[in-house]
N, C-alpha and C positions, 0 to 999 in steps of 0.2 A: 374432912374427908370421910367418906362413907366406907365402911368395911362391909367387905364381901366372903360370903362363907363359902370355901372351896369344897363342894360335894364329891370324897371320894370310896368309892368302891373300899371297904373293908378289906374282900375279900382278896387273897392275893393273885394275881396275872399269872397263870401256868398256862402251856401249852395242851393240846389235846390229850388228856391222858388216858381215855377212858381204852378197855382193854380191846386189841382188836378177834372178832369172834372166829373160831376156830372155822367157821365155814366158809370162810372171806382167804385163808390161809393154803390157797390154791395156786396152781400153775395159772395166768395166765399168755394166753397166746397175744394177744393184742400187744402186750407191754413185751412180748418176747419179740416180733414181727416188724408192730408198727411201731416201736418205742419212742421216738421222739413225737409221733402224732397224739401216742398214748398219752403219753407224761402231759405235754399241755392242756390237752383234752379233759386230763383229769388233777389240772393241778398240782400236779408234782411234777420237781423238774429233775431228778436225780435220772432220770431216761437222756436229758440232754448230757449229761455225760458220755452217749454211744455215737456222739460228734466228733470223737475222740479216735484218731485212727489208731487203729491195732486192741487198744483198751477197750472198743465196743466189741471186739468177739468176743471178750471175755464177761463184758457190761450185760450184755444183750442176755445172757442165762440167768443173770443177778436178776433183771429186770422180770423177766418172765417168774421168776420164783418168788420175790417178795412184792412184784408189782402190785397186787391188791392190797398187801398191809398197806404200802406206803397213800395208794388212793382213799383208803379206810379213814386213815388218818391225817392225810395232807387235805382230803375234801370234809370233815368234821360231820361225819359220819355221826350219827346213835346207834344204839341197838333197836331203837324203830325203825330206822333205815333199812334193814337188811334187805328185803326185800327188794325196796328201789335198788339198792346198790348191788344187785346179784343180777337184777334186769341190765342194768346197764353194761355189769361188766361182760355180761352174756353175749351183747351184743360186741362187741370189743374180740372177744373170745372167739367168735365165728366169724368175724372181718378177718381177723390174725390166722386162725388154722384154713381159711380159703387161702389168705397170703400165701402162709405156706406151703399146700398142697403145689399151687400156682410155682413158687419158685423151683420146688421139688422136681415136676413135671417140666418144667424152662432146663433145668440144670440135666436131665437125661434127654433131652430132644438135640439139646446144643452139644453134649456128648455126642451122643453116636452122627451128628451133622459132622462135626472135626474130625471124628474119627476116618467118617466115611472120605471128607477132604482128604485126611493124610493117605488112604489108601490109593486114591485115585491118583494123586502125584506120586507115589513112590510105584504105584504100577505102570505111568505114563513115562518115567526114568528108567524104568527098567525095560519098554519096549523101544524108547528111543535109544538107548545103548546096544537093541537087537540088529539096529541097520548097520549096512555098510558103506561106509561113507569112503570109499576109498575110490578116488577118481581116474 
């Protein structure tokens, strides 16, 4: 029988260690917004967590805060990267703060729409109560 010499790597299997860079250690908006688009988008899936009802209001802040470490490091980032990786999350960053603006704007138009609803009924209850309906 012929013996085969098994070629292995010395060195030992660790995960991504390398540090992530203080400029990467930002808010973003994308992972705060789009979080489950984000997370995939980038590999990391700790965003699918805000699938979670109730747990994603709280997720959803997590996300936006450490979203770029965890893309730093779950996309195997270098310190030559930075640049690509600031392009991209750049982009992310202004999909997510349009989101926002956008929900911001939705959430004060559909405001004073209700409101304006609720006045109209209690002021159309209060002129049908004006008549006399006695026959």
């Amino acid at each position: 029988m012929e013996e085969f010499e098994n070629e292995v790597n010395e060195q030992p299997v660790t995960a991504n260690t390398n540090e992530v860079p203080a400029e990467v250690k930002k808010w973003n908006w994308g992972a705060f917004i789009l979080n489950i688009y984000w997370g995939i988008g980038n590999k990391t899936y700790l965003p699918l967590l805000c699938l979670i009802p109730l747990f994603n209001l709280i997720w959803m802040f997590v996300c936006g805060a450490k979203g770029n470490e965890w893309a730093w490091r779950d996309g195997n980032y270098q310190p030559e990267d930075l640049e690509t990786f600031k392009k991209v999350q750049a982009t992310w960053n202004r999909a997510g703060l349009v989101m926002f603006i956008i929900n911001c704007v939705l959430i004060v138009l559909l405001t004073v729409f209700y409101i304006a609803i609720f006045s109209f009924i209690i002021n159309n209850i209060n002129d049908m109560n004006s008549y006399n309906y006695s026959y």
